[in-house]
C-alpha positions in Angstrom: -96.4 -65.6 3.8 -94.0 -62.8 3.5 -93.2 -59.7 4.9 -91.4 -56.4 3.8 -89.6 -54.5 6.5 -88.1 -51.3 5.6 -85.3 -49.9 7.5 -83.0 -52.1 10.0 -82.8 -50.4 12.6 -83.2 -51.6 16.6 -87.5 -51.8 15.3 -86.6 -53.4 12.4 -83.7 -55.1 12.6 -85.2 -56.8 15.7 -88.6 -57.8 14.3 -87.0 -59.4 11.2 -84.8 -61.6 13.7 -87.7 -63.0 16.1 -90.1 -63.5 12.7 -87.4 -65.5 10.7 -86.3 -67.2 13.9 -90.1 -68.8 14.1 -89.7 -69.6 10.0 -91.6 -66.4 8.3 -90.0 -65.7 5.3 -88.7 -61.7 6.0 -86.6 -59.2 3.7 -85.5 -56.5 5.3 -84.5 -53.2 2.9 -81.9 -51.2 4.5 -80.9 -47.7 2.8 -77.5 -47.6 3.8 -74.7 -50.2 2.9 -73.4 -51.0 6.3 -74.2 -49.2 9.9 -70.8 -48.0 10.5 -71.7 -44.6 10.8 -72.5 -42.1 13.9 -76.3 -42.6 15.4 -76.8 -39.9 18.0 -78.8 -42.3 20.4 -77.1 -45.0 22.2 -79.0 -45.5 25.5 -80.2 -48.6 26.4 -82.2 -48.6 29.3 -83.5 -51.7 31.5 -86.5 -52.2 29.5 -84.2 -52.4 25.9 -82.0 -54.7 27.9 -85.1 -56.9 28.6 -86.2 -56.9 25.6 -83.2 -58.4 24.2 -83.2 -61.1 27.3 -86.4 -62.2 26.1 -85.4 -62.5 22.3 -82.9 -64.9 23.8 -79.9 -62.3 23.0 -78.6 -61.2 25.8 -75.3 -62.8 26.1 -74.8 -61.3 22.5 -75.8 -57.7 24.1 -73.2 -58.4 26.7 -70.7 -59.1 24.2 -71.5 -55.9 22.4 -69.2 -52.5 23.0 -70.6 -50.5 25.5 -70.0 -48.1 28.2 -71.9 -48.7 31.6 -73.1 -45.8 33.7 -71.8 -46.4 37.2 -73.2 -42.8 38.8 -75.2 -39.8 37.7 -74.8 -36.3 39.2 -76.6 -33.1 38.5 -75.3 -29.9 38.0 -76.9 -26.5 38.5 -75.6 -23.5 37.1 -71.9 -25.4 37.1 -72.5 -26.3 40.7 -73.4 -30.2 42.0 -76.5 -30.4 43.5 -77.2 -34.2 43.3 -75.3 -37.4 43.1 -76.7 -41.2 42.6 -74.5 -43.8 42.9 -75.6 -47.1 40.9 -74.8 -48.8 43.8 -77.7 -47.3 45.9 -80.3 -47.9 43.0 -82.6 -51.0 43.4 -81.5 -53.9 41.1 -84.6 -53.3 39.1 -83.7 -49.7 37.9 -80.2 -49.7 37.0 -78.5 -46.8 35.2 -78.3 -46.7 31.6 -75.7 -48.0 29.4 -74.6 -46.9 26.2 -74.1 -49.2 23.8 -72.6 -48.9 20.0 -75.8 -48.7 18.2 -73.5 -50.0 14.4 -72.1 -53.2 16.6 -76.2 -53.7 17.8 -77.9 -53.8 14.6 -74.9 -56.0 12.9 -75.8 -58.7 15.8 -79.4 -58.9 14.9 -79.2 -59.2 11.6 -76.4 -61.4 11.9 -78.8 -64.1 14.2 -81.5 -63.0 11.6 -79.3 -64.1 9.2 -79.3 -67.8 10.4 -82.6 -68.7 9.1 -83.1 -69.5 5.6 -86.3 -67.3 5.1 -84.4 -63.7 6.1 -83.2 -61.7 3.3 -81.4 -58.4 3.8 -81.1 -55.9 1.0 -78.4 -53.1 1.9 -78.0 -50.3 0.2 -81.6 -50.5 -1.0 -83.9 -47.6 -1.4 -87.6 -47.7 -1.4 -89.0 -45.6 -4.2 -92.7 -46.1 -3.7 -95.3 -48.8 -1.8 -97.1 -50.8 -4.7 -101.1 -51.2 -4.5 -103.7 -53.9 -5.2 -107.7 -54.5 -4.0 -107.3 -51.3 -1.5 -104.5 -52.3 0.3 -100.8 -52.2 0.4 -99.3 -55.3 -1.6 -95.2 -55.2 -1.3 -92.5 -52.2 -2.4 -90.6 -50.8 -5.0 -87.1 -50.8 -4.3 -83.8 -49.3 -6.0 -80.8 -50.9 -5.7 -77.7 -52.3 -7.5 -78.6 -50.0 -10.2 -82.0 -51.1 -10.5 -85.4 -50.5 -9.6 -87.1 -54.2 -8.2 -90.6 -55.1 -7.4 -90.8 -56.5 -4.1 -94.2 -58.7 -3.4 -95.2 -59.1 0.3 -98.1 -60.1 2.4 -97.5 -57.1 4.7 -95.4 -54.1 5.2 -94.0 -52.8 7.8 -92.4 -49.4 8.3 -89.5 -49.1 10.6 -87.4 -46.0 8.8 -87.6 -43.5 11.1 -88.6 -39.9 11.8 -88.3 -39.2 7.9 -90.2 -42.5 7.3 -91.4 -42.7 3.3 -93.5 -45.7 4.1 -95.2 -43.1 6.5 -95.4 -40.2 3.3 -96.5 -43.3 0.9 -99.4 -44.7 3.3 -100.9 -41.4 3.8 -100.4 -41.1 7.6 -98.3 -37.9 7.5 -99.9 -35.4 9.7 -98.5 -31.9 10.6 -95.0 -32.5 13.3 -95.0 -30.9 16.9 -92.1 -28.9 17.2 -90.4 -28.9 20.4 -88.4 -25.4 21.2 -84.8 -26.7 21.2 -82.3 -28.1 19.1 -79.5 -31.1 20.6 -75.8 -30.1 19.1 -73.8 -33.7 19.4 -70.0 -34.1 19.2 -67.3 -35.9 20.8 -64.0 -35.0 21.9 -61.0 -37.5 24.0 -62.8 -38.3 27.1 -61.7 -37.3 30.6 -60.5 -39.9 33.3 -63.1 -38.5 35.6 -65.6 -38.9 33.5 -65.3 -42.8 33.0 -68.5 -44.6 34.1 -70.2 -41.2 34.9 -73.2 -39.5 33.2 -73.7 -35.6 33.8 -76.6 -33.3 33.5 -75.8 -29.8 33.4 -78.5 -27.2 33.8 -78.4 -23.2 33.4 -78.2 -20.6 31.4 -81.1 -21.4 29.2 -79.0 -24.5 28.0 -78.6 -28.2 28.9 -75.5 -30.6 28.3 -75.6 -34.4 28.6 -72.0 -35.6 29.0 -71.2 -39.2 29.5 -68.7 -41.7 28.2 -69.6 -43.1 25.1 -69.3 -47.1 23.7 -66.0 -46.1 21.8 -64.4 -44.7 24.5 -64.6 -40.9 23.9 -66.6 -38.2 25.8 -70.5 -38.0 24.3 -71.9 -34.5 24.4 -75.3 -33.4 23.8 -75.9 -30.0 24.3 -79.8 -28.4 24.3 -80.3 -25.1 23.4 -83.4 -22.7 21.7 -84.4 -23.8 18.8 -82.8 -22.3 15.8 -80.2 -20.6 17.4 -77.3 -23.1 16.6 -76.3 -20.7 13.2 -75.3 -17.8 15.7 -73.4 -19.6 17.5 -71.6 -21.5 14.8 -70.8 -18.5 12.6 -69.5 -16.2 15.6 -66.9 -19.0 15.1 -65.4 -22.2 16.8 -63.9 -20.4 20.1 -67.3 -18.7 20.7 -69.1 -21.8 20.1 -66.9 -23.8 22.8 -67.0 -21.0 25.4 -70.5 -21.0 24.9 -70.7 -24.8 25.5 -67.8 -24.6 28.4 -69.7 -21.9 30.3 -72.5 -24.7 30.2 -70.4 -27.1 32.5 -68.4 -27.7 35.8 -65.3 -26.2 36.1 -62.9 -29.6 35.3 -65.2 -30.6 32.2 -65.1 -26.7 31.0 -61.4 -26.8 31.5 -61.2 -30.3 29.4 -63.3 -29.0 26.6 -61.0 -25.8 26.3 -57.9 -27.9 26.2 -59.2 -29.9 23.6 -60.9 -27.7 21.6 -59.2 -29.0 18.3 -60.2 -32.7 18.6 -63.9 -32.2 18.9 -65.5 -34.1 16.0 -67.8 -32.3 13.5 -70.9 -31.2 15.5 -74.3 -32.5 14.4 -77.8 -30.5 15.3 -81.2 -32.6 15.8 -83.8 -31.0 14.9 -85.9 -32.2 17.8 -89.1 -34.2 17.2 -91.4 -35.6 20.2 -95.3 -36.6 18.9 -96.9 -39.5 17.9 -99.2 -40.9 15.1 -102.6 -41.6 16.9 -103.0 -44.3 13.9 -100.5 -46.6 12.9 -101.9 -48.8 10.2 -103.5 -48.7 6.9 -104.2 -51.7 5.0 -101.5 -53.9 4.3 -99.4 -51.2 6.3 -97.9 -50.7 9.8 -95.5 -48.1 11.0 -93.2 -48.6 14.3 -90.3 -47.0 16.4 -89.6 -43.4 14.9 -91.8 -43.9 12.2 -94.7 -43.7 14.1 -93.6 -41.7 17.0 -90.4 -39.9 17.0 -89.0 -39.9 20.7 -87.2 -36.8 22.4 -83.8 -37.3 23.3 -84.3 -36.9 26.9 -84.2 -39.8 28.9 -82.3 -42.3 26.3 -85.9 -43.8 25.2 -85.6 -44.0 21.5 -84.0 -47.5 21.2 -86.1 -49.1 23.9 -89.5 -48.0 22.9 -88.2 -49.5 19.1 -87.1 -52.8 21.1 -90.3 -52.4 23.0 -93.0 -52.1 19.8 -91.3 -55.2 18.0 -91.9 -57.0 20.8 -95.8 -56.1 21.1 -95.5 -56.9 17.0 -93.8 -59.9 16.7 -96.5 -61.0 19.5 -99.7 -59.8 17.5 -98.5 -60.3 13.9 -96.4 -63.7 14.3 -99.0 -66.0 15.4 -101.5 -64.4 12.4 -98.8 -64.6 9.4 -97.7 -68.3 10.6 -101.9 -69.0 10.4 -101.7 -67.2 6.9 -104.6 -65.1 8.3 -106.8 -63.3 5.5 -105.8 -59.6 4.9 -108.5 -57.8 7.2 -107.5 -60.1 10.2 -103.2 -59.0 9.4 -104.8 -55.3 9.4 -106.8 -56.1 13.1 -103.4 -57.5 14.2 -102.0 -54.6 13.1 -104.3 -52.1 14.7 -104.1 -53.9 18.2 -100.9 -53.5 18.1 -100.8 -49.6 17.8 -103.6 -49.8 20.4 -101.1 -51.4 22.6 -98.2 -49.5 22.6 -99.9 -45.8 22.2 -100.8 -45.9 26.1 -96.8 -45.8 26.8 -95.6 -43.9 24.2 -98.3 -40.9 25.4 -97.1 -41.7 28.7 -93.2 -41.3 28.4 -93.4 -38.5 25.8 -95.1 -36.3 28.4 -92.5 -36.7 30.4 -89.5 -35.9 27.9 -91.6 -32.8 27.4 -91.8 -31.4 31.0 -88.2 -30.6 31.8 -87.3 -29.0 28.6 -90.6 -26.8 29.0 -89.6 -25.7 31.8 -85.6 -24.9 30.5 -86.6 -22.9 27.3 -89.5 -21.1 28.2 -89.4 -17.2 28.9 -92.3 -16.8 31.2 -91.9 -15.4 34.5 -93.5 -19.2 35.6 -91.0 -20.5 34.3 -88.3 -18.2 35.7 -89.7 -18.9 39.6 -89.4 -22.7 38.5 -85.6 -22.7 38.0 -84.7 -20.2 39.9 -86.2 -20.9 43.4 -88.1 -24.1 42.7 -85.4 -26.2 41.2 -82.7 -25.1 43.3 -84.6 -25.5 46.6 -85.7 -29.3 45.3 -82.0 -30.2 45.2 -80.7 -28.7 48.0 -83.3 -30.3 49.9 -83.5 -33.7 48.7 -87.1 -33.6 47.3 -85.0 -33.7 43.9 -83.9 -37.3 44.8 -87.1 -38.2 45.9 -88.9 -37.1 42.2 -85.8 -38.6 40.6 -86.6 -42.0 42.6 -90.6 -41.8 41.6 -90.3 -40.6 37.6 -86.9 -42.9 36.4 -88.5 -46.3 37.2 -90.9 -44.8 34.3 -88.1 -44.0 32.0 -86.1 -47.0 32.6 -88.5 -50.2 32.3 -91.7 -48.2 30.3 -95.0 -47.7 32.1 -96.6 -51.2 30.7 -95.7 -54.6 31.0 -93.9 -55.9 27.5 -93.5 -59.7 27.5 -92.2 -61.7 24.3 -95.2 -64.5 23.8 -94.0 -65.2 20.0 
């Protein structure tokens, strides 16, 4: 039996690797014609690391250029209010790393590539999902100047937030918008900021600053949704006071000095929901695809690691059997009736701060301005942080590779 996969990224890329490896033939259509280009999220947490032990790859993670977070600190209105030192962490709930998402999904398909039945098309575009007795029967694909009929025994969609498998199977449904936008950019990173990650709160904005795989300074900077046009067309000085006025003293004083090196800012449009079905016959969405994570709390590329896991476990076995088409679609719906649970579970969670940060009420005023503050300054801040990251950082269910 074979199967289409459309988009190589961690989902993808992954799922085509630990299929092949057990001798399903898998083509893989990638859009773009390499991965060297900039991906906005690079956090791997414990449970992305895990998932890569148990696909037998984690001396090739190791391997991989990355930047390890040593200690996180908290700022509040530019002053620090909370340290944690990886040191004082239990071995189970280590910080995050960051690794280089291009160098990542080159490995898999690269151990992908060792088994005769993978097939990766790059710069391949899928025009359209073809159709036969009800169900989805393979894709149409453009590339090398031509359009190509690809036949397959299932399809599954791992192409992200702007999925076309998703717009093609008739599972689009209306987005949940979240009310803030992320501005990313780099700029020459800071000895003091080696190993460190920062979260800086006030001013109706939050920054994310940590060292990134390639060795520069990673900013991500939250603000009100929409508002990023002001800011850019009062022009580049007003846009990196804004941002400066955001942090410490010695990272706003960094940012200043190198105002002229920071790299071409990129906005996300932030997306954080979740299709409550996944399949259609012949058809199964993962990762993005089917719910597009928030950028808070560096979940995007372990809940992708997480679901091919969960499908490699359900859908394996049943294409090795060469189950009939209605027991691929139960595999495929047991799947999504897996992995919902914990994708409900950590997207409520990526919602609450930023509800809290971007909301006008006077609720909302009380929160971060008596609330917050008195939780840091008295520890119950390290105590929350202690009860919700173990959440964040290995999921909320138990993910075990079976395949």
């Amino acid at each position: 039996m074979r199967v289409a996969i459309v988009g190589a990224g961690p989902a993808g890329a992954a799922l085509a690797f630990m299929l092949a490896r057990r001798g399903i033939a898998v083509t893989l259509v990638e859009r773009q014609s390499d991965f060297a280009r900039e991906f906005r999220g690079e956090g791997l947490m414990p449970g992305g690391v895990e998932a890569l032990a148990q696909m037998g790859l984690g001396a090739d993670l190791e391997s991989l250029p990355q930047a390890r977070i040593e200690a996180l600190d908290v700022y509040l209105n530019r002053r620090h209010r909370l340290h944690i030192d990886a040191s004082a962490l239990p071995p189970e709930t280590p910080l995050p790393r960051f690794v280089s998402q291009p160098a990542l999904l080159e490995m898999l398909v690269a151990q992908a590539g060792k088994y005769a039945g993978f097939e990766l098309l790059r710069g391949a575009s899928v025009r359209d999902l073809m159709h036969g007795a009800g169900r989805v029967t393979g894709l149409r694909v453009d590339g090398a100047g031509r359009t190509r009929e690809l036949p397959a025994d299932f399809v599954i969609g791992c192409d992200g937030r702007a999925s076309l498998v998703r717009k093609r199977a008739n599972l689009e449904r209306p987005r949940e918008a979240q009310g803030f936008d992320v501005v990313w950019c780099k700029l020459p990173l800071p000895p003091f900021m080696r190993g460190r990650l920062r979260g800086c709160v006030g001013r109706g904005h939050l920054a994310i600053v940590f060292e990134a795989p390639d060795g520069l300074l990673q900013l991500g900077w939250a603000i009100d949704k929409g508002t990023y046009g002001d800011i850019r067309r009062a022009g580049i000085e007003h846009w990196i006071e804004e941002l400066a006025a955001t942090v410490p003293d010695d990272l706003a004083g960094w940012i200043r000095g190198h105002a002229r090196e920071v790299s071409q800012p990129f906005v996300l449009d932030v997306v954080c929901d979740h299709l409550d079905v996944w399949s259609a016959p012949g058809v199964l969405l993962l990762g993005d695809a089917a719910h597009p994570m928030s950028p808070v709390g560096a979940q995007g590329i372990n809940i992708a690691l997480r679901d091919a896991v969960v499908a490699a476990n359900h859908l394996g076995p049943a294409l090795l059997r060469g189950d009939t088409p209605d027991e691929l679609d139960r595999e495929a719906r047991r799947i999504s009736e897996e992995r919902l649970p914990e994708v409900k579970e950590i997207q409520a969670l990526q919602r609450g701060a930023p509800a809290v940060l971007f909301q006008r009420t006077l609720g909302a005023r009380l929160l971060m301005g008596i609330v917050v503050p008195f939780a840091l300054r008295t520890g119950l801040a390290r105590l929350a942080v202690a009860r919700v990251f173990p959440r964040f950082a290995r999921g909320t269910r138990a993910v075990r590779l079976e395949f």
